[in-house]
One Martini backbone bead per residue (centre of mass of N, CA, C, O) as a GRO file, in nm:
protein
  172
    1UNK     BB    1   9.271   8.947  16.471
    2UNK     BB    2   8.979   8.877  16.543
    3UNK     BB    3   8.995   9.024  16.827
    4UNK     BB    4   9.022   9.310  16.695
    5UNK     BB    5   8.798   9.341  16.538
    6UNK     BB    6   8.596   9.286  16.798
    7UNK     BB    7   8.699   9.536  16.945
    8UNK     BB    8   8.622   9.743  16.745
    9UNK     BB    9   8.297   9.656  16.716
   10UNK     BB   10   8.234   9.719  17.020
   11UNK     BB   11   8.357  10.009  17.001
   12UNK     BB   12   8.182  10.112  16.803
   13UNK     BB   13   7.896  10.034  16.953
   14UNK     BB   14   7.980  10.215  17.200
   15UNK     BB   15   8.069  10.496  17.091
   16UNK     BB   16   7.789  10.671  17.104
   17UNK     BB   17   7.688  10.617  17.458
   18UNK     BB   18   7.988  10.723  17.541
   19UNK     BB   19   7.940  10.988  17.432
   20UNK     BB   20   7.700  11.100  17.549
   21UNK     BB   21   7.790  11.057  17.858
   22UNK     BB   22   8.028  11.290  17.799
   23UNK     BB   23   7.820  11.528  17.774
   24UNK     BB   24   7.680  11.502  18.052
   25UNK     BB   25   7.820  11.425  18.219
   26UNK     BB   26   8.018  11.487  18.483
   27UNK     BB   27   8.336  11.517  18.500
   28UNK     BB   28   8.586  11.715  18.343
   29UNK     BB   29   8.866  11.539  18.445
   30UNK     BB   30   8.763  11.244  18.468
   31UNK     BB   31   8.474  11.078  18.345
   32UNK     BB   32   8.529  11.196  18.057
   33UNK     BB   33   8.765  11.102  17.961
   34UNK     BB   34   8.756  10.806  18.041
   35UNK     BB   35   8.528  10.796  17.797
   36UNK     BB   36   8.742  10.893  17.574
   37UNK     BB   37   8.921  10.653  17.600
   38UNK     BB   38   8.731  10.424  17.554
   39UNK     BB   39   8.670  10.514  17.238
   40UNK     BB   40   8.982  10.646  17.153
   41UNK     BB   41   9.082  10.865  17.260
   42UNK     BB   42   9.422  11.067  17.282
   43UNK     BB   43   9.504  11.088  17.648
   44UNK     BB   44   9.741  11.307  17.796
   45UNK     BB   45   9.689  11.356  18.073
   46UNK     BB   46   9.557  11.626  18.196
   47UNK     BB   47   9.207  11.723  18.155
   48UNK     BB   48   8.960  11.943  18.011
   49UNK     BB   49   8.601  11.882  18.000
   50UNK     BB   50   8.292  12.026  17.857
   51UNK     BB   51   7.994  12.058  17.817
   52UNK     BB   52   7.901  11.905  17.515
   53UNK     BB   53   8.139  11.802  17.390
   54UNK     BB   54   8.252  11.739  17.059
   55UNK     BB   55   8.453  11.408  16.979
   56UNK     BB   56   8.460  11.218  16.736
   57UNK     BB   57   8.228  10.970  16.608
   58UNK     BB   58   8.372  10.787  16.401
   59UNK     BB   59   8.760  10.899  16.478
   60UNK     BB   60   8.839  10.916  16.784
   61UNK     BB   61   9.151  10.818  16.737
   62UNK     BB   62   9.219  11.111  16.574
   63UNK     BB   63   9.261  11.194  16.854
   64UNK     BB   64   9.405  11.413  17.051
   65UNK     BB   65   9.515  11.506  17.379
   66UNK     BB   66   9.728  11.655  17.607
   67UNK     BB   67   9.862  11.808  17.827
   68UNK     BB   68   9.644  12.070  18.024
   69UNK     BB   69   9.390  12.059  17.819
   70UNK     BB   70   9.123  12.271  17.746
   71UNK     BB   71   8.748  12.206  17.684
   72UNK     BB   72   8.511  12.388  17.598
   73UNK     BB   73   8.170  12.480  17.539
   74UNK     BB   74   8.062  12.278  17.299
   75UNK     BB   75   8.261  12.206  17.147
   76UNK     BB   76   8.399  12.080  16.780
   77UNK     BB   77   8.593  11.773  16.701
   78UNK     BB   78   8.709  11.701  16.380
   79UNK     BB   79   8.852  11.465  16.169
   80UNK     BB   80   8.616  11.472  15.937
   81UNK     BB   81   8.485  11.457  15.628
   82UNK     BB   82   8.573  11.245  15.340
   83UNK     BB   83   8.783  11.190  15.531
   84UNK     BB   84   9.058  11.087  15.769
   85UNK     BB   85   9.230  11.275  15.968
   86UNK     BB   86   9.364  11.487  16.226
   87UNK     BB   87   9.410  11.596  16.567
   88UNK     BB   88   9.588  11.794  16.761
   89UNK     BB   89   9.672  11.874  17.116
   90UNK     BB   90   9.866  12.031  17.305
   91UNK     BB   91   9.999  12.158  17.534
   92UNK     BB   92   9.849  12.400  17.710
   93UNK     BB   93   9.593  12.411  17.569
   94UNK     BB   94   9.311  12.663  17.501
   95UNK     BB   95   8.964  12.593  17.412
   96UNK     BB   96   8.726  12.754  17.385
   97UNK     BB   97   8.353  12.816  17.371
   98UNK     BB   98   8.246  12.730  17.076
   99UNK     BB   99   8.423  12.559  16.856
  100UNK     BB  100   8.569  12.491  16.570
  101UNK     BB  101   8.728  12.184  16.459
  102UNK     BB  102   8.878  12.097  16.135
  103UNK     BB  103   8.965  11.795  15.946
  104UNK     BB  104   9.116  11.731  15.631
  105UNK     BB  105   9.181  11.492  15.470
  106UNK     BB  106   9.490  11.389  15.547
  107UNK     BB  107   9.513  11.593  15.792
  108UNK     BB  108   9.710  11.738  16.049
  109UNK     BB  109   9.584  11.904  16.303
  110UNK     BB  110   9.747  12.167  16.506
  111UNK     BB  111   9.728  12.300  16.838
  112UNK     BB  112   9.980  12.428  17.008
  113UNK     BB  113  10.156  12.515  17.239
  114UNK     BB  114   9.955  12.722  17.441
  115UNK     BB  115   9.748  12.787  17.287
  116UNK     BB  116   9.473  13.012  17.204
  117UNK     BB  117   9.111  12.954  17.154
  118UNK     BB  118   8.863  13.179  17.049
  119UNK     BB  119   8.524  13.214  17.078
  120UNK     BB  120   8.377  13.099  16.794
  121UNK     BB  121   8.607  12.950  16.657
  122UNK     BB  122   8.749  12.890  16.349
  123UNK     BB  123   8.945  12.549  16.243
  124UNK     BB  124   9.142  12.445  15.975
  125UNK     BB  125   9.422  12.537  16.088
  126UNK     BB  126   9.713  12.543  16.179
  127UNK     BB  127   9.804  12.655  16.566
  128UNK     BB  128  10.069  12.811  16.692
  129UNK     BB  129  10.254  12.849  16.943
  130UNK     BB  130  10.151  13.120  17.123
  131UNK     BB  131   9.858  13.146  16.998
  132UNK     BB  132   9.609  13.386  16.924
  133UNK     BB  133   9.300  13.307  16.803
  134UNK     BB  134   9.020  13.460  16.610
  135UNK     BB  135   8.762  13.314  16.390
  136UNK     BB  136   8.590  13.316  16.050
  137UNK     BB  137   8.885  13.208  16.023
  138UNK     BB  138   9.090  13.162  16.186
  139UNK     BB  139   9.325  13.403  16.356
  140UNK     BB  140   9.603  13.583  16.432
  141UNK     BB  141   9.640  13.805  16.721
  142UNK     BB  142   9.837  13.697  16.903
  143UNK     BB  143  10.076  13.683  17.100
  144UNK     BB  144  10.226  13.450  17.392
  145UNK     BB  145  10.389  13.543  17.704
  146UNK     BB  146  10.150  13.460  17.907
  147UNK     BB  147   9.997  13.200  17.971
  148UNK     BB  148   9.742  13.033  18.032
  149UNK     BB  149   9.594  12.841  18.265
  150UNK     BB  150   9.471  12.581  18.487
  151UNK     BB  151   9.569  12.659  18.726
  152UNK     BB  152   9.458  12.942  18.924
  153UNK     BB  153   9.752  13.095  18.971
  154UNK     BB  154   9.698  13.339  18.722
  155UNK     BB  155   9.548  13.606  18.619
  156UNK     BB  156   9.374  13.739  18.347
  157UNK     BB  157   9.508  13.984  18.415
  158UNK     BB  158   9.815  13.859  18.308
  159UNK     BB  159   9.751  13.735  18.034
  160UNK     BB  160   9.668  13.993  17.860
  161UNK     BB  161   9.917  14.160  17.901
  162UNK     BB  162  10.098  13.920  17.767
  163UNK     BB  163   9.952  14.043  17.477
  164UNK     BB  164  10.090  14.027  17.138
  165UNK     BB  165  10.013  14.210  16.864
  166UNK     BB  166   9.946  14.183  16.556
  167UNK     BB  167   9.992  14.351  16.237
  168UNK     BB  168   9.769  14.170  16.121
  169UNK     BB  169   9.581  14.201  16.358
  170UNK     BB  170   9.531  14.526  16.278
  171UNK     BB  171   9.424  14.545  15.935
  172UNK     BB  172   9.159  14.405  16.006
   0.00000   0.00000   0.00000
């Protein structure tokens, strides 16, 4: 118990120098995850991470993010307001660039397997799995049948031809 501990405050008093580090260095696949894992954020499998992001410097341990995730320049991922909740971010989902998520006090926040976040949108509820949002507050805007990839073996406006509009975001 002593040890873990220990172990706590070395990694709070870390975490912030960690972060900085994880936010300038280059190597948004290599580099940057592996300094946000010494931190405490829990990555499953291959991700990217770009410039600049902000992944919770409080409760980095409720970030979780799985395989295949891509995390766009400047994105800011908050697990708490006035208490800590939690962030997952599913496979294969793709968070573009300048988005702010956050959870609010005992919130699981989920964004989806597939789920693609529109830039500079603000995400403060779970998006369903193949769903593209965008927006302040974030709404859904269209079905994904055709996922956007993270290996680019398939082109942009593949992608984009595969998205069904939603008939609520047709009324906004």
């Amino acid at each position: 118990m002593i040890l873990k501990a220990g172990l706590s405050r070395l990694r709070r008093f870390l975490n912030r120098p960690l972060h900085t580090l994880a936010r300038t260095l280059p190597g948004a696949t290599t580099v940057r995850p592996a300094l946000h894992r010494l931190r405490g954020v829990k990555i499953h499998g291959w991700t990217f991470i770009a410039d600049d992001v902000y992944l919770e410097n409080e409760y980095p341990e409720r970030i979780e993010l799985h395989d295949n995730v891509m995390i766009g320049l400047r994105t800011i991922i908050m697990a708490h307001f006035s208490g800590p909740g939690n962030v997952v971010i599913c496979k294969n989902a793709n968070i573009t660039a300048n988005c702010l998520i956050s959870a609010h006090e005992g919130q699981t926040l989920t964004i989806g397997e597939g789920a693609f976040v529109a830039a500079s949108s603000v995400v403060l509820k779970d998006v369903p799995p193949f769903t593209m949002v965008a927006g302040n507050p974030a709404k859904p805007i269209a079905l994904i049948t055709v996922p956007y990839p993270l290996v680019r073996t398939l082109h942009y406006e593949d992608f984009r031809k595969g998205l069904r509009p939603l008939d609520s975001a047709k009324k906004d």
